[in-house]
C-alpha positions in Angstrom: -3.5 -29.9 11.3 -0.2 -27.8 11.8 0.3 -28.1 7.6 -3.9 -27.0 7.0 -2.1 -23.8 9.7 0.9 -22.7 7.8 -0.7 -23.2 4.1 -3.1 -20.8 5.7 -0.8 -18.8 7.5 1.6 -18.1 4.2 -1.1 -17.3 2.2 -0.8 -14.2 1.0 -3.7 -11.6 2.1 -4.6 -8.5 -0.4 -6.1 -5.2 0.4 -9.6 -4.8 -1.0 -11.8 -1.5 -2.0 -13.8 -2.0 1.4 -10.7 -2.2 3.3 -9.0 1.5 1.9 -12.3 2.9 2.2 -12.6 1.8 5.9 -8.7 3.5 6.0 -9.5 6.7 4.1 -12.3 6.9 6.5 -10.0 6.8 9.7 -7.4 9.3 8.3 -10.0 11.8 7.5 -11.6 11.2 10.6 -7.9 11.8 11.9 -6.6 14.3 9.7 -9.1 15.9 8.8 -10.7 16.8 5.1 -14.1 17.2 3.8 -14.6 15.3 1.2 -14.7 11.4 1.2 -15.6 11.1 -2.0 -14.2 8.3 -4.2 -13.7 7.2 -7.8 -14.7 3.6 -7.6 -13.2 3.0 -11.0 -9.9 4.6 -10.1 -10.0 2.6 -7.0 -10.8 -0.8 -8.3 -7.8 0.0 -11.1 -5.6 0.6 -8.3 -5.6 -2.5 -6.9 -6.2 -4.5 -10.1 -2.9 -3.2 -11.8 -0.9 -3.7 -8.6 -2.1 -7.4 -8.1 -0.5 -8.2 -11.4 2.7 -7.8 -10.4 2.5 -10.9 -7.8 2.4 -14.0 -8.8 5.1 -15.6 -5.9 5.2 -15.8 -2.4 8.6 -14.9 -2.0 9.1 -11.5 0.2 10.3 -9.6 -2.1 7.4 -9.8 -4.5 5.3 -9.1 -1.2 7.3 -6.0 -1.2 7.4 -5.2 -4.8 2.9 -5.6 -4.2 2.9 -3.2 -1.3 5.1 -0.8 -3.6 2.3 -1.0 -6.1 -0.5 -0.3 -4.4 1.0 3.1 -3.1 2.3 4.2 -6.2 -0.7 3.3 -7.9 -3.0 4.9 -5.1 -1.1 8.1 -5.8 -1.1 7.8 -9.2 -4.5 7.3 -9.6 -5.8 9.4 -7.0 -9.3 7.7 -6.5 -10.5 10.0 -3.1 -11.1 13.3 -3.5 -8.7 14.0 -0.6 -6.0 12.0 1.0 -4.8 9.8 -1.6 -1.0 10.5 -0.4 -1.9 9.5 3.2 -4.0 6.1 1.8 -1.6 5.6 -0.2 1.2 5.4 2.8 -1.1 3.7 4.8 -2.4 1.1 2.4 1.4 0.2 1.6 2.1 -0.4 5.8 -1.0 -2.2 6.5 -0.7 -4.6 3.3 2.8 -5.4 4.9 1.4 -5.8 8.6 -1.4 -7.8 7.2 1.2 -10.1 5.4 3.7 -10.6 8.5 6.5 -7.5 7.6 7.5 -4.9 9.3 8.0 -1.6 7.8 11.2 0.8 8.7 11.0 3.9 7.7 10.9 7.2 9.7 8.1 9.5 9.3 10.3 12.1 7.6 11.5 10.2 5.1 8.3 8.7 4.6 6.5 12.2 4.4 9.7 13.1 1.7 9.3 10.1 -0.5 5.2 10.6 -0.6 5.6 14.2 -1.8 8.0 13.5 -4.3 6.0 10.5 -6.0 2.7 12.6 -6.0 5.0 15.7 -7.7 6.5 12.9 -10.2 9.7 13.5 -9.0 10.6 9.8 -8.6 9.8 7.1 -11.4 7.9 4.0 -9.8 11.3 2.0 -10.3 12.9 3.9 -8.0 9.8 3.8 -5.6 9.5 0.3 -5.8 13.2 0.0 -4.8 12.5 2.6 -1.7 9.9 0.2 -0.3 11.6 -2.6 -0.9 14.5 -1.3 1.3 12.6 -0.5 4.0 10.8 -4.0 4.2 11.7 -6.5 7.3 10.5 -9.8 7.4 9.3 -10.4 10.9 11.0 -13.5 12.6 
């Protein structure tokens, strides 16, 4: 029984489109906006081209996933509104949802955001941002 628990407790856990709609949802709710519409497409894409990226369990490729579904969340911009805020939040709850912490304060988070959705950063150097702000949890 305890090797059926941690087989099920490594394996790794995705976001899905119900999931970051649910999310958009809350930060508009939040936030505030007035549109929740969404691109399904653009949505489904996002996720898609992130997931192949992954193919090990090891953290950092965790990392490295969570990096691509906010960059690619911004990129794509599939809501009408709020795809910088999803995109932040899809990345920490990914990262919660796979047993990592995420340490970054809220200005640097807000700084890093802005500059991906302006294309001031490459997704290299995004991806490397992330990746240093990942903890695994003990």
């Amino acid at each position: 029984m305890t090797a059926i628990r941690e087989l099920t407790a490594r394996r790794l856990r995705r976001l899905d489109v119900r999931g970051l709609i649910a999310i958009h949802g809350e930060l508009m709710a939040r936030y505030g906006g007035g549109s929740r519409e969404v691109d399904m497409t653009m949505l489904q894409l996002s996720l898609a081209r992130s997931e192949l990226v992954v193919r090990e369990r090891h953290w950092r490729e965790r990392a490295r996933l969570a990096a691509g579904y906010g960059w690619r969340l911004l990129k794509n911009r599939p809501f009408a509104e709020g795809n910088e805020r999803v995109a932040l939040a899809a990345m920490v709850t990914y990262l919660e949802m796979n047993g990592f912490t995420w340490n970054c304060g809220e200005v640097e988070e807000t700084v890093m955001v802005l500059r991906a959705a302006a294309k001031q950063i490459n997704e290299r150097d995004w991806e490397a941002w992330v990746i240093s702000n990942v903890a695994k949890r003990k």
